[in-house]
C-alpha positions in Angstrom: -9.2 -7.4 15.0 -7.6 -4.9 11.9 -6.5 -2.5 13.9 -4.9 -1.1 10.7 -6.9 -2.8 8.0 -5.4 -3.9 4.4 -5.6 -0.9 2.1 -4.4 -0.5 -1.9 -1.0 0.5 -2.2 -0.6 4.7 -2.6 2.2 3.6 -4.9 -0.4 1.4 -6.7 -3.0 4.0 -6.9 -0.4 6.9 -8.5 1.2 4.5 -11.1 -2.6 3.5 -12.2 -3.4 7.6 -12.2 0.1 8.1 -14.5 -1.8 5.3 -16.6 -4.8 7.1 -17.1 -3.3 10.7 -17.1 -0.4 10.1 -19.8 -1.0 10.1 -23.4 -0.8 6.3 -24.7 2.5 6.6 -26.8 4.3 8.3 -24.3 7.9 6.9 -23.8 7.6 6.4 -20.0 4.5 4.3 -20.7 5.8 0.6 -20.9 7.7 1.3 -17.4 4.5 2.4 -15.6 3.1 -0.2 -16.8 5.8 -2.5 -15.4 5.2 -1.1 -12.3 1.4 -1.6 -12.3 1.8 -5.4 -12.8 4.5 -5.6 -10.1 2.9 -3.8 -7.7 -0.7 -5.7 -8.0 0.9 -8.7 -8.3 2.3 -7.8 -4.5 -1.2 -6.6 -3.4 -3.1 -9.7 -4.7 -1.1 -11.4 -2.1 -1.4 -9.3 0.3 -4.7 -9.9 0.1 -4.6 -13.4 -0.2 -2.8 -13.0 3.5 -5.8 -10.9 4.3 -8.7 -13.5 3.6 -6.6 -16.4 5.8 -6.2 -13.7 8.5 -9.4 -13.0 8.3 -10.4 -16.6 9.7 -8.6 -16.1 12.7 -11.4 -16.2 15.8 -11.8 -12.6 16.8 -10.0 -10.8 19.1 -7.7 -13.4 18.8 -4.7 -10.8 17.7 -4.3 -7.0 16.5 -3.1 -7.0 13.1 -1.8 -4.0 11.4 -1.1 -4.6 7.6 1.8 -2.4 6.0 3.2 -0.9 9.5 5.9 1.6 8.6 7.9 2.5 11.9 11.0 4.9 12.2 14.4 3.5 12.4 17.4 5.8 13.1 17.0 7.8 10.1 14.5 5.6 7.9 11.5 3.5 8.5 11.5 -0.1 7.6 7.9 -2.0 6.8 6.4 -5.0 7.9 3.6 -6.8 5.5 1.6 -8.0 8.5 2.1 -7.5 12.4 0.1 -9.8 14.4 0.0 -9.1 18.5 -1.2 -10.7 21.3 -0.2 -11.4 25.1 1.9 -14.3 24.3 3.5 -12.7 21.0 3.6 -11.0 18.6 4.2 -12.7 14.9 5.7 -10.9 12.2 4.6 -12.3 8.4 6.3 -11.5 5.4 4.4 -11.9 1.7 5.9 -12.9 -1.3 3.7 -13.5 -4.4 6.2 -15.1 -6.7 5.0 -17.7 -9.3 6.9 -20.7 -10.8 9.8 -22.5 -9.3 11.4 -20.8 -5.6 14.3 -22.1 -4.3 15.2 -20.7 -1.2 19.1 -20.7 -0.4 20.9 -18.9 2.3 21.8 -15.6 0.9 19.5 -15.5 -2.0 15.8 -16.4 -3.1 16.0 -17.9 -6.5 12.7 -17.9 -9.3 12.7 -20.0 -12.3 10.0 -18.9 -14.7 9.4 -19.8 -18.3 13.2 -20.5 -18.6 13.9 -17.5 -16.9 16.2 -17.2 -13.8 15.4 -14.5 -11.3 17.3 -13.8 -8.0 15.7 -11.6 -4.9 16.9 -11.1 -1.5 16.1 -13.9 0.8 12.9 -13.4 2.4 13.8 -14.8 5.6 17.1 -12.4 6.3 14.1 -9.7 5.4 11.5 -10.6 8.4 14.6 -11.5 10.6 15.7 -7.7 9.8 12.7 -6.4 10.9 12.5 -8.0 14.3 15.6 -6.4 15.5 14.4 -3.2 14.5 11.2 -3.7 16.2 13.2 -4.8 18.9 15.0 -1.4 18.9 11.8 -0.2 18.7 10.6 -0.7 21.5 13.1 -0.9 23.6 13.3 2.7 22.7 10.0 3.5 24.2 10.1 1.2 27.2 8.0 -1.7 26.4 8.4 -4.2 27.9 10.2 -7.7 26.4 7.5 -10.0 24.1 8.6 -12.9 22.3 8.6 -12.0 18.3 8.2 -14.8 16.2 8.3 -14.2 12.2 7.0 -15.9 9.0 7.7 -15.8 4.9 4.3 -16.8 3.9 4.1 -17.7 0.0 1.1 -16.5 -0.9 0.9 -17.5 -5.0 -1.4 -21.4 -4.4 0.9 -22.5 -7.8 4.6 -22.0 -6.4 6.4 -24.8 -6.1 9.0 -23.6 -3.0 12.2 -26.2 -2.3 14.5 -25.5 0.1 18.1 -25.9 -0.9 20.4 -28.7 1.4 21.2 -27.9 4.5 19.2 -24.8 5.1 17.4 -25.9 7.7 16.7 -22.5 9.1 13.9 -22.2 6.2 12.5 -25.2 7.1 11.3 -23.3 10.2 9.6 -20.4 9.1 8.3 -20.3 5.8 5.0 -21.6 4.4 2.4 -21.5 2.0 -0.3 -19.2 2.5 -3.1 -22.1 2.7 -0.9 -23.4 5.9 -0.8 -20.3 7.5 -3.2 -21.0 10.4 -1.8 -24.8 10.9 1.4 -23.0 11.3 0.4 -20.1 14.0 -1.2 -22.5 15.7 2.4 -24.7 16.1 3.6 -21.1 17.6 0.4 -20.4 19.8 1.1 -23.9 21.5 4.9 -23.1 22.0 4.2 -19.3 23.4 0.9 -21.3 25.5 1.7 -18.2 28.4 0.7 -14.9 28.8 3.8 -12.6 28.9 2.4 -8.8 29.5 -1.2 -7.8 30.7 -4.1 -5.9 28.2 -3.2 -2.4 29.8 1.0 -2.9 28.3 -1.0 -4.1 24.6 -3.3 -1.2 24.4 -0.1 0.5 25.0 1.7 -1.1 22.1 -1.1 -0.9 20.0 -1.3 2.7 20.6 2.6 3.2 20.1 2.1 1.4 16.5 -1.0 3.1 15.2 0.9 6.6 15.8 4.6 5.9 15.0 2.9 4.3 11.9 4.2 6.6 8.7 2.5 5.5 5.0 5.1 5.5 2.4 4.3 8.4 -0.5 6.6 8.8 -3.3 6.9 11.9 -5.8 6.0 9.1 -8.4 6.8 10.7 -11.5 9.7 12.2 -10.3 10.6 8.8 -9.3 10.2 7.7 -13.2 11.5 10.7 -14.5 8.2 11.7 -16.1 8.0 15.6 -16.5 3.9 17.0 -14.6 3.4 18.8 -17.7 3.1 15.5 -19.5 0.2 14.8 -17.0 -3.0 15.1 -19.3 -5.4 18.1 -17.7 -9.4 17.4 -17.5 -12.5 15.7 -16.7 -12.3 11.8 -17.9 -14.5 10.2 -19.7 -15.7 6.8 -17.9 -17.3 5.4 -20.9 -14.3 6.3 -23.8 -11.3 7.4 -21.2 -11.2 10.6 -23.5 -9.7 13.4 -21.8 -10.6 16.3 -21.6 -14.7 16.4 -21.2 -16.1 19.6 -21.7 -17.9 21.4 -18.6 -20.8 23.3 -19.5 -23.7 24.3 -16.9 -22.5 21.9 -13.8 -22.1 19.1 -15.9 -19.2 17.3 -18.0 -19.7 16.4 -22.2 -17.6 14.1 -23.5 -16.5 15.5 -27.1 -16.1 12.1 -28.7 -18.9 9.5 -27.3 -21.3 12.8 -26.3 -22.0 11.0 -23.4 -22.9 13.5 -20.1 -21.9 13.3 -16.1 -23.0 15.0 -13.5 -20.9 13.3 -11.4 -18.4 15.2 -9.2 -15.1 15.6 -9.9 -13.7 13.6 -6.9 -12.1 11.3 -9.5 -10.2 13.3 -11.3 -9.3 15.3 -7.9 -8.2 12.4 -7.1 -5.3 11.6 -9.9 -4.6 15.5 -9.3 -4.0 14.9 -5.4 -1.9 11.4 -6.1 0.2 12.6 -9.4 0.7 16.7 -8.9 0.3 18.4 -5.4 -0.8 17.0 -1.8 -3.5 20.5 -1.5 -5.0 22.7 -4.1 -6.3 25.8 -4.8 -9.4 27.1 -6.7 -7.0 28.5 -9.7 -4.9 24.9 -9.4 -8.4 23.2 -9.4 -9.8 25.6 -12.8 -6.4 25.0 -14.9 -6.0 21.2 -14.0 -10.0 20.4 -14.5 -10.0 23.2 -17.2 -12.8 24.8 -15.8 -14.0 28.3 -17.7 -14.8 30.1 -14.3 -13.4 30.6 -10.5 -17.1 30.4 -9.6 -17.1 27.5 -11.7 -14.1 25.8 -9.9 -16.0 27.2 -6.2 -18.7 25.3 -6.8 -17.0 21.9 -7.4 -15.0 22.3 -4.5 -18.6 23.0 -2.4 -19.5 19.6 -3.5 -15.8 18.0 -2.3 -16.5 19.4 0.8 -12.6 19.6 1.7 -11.3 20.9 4.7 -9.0 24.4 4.1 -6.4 26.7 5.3 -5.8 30.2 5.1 -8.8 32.9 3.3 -10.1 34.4 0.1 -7.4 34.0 -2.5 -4.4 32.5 -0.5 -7.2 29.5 0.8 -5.6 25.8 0.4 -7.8 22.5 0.1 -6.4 19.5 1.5 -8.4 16.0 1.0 -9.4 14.4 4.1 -7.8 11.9 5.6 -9.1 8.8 4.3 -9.6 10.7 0.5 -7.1 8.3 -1.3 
């Protein structure tokens, strides 16, 4: 049924590296932390969309979450694609708290006496059915009705609909009505419009035109690598460095002692610095005392390479991050 399954956020995962790699008083701190609390807040209801896709009966729909197609000469992102023979349903997250008034050019959140204005949600999804209509009549498939929703996916939003904007009326609602409300379209789209053989197609055209979004994150923030703290982290005190000594890591401060691998901290490395790495990248980022040393770790990570001897490159597999 996932035929691309719900995953964390890359941009998530780098801005909680930064967290852990920068020292605590640095100046860029406050803003990546800014940006970790915006950015869970989006995946929390991403995954509250998840759970009530989840209940759907099997087989019922492909779903891809986070599709990124091309368009022209940019890519444009849908939350959650839903297909089937009789359509395919677009939905569109939004995780906002407090009061949501939608109005025709404009989303508007009041919080704590505070006034907030975002693009209109529904303008978004209606965006991204042209371009998926573009899509695919770029690669020849053949016409499917599209049918999008703005789900609300915070349980204690209170959403109004300004006068007159009857258009919202239509297709938003709140995450717990989700399946009351596909099941209003599954009994208006009751007929079959293309076979299994043109939806393995279209599920095959999606899963490979499908680009995730990476970001040089701290270029984005304006945060210098060299500010990026080197080393082993400590799990128990979140010191870093821990020092290496005989295949093993000491933590200077709490004295406590892994032998875990250092697929952790390879990982911060592969999200914050460089997409590969080298045995001399791996020594001076891990600050390891030997090359041999360095070998050895990346025996364990089992990485796939290019290239021999000194000019060899690890990449991380695939599904690494």
């Amino acid at each position: 049924m996932f035929d691309l399954p719900l995953i964390k956020p890359i941009t998530l995962m780098q801005a909680e590296a930064a967290q852990r790699r920068l020292p605590r008083n640095h100046p860029l701190m406050d803003e990546v932390e800014l940006k970790i609390k915006k950015l869970a807040s989006g995946y929390r209801g991403e995954k509250t969309l998840n759970y009530f896709l989840g209940l759907l009966p099997e087989k019922s729909y492909h779903i891809f979450h986070g599709l990124r197609l091309p368009a022209q000469n940019s890519f444009f992102q849908i939350d959650a694609l839903l297909l089937s023979p009789k359509l395919i349903i677009l939905l569109e997250s939004k995780n906002y708290s407090g009061t949501l008034t939608l109005e025709k050019h404009q989303l508007k959140q009041e919080i704590n006496n505070t006034q907030m204005i975002y693009d209109n949600p529904i303008a978004q999804v209606n965006r991204h059915k042209i371009l998926l209509q573009y899509f695919f009549q770029k690669y020849q498939i053949p016409p499917i009705p599209i049918e999008r929703v703005v789900v609300f996916t915070n349980s204690s939003a209170r959403v109004k609909i300004a006068d007159g904007y009857y258009e919202a009326e239509k297709y938003i609602c709140k995450a717990s009505n989700l399946l009351m409300k596909m099941k209003e379209l599954e009994k208006y789209y009751s007929k079959e419009q293309v076979d299994q053989k043109v939806i393995g197609k279209i599920r095959r055209l999606l899963l490979s035109k499908h680009t995730p979004f990476r970001s040089d994150f701290l270029q984005t923030l304006g945060i210098n690598k060299g500010d990026i703290l080197p080393g082993f982290l400590c799990s128990f005190c979140l010191i870093v460095p821990m020092e290496y000594y005989r295949n093993k890591w000491i933590c200077p401060s709490c004295q406590q002692i892994s032998k875990e691998s250092c697929k952790e901290a390879i990982k911060d490395y592969f999200l914050l610095v460089n997409t590969s790495i080298t045995n001399s990248e791996l020594r001076e980022f891990l600050q390891l005392p030997t090359k041999r040393s360095a070998a050895y770790q990346l025996e364990l990570l089992k990485f796939p390479s290019t290239g021999t001897k000194k000019g060899r490159i690890y990449h991380p597999p695939k599904d690494f991050l």
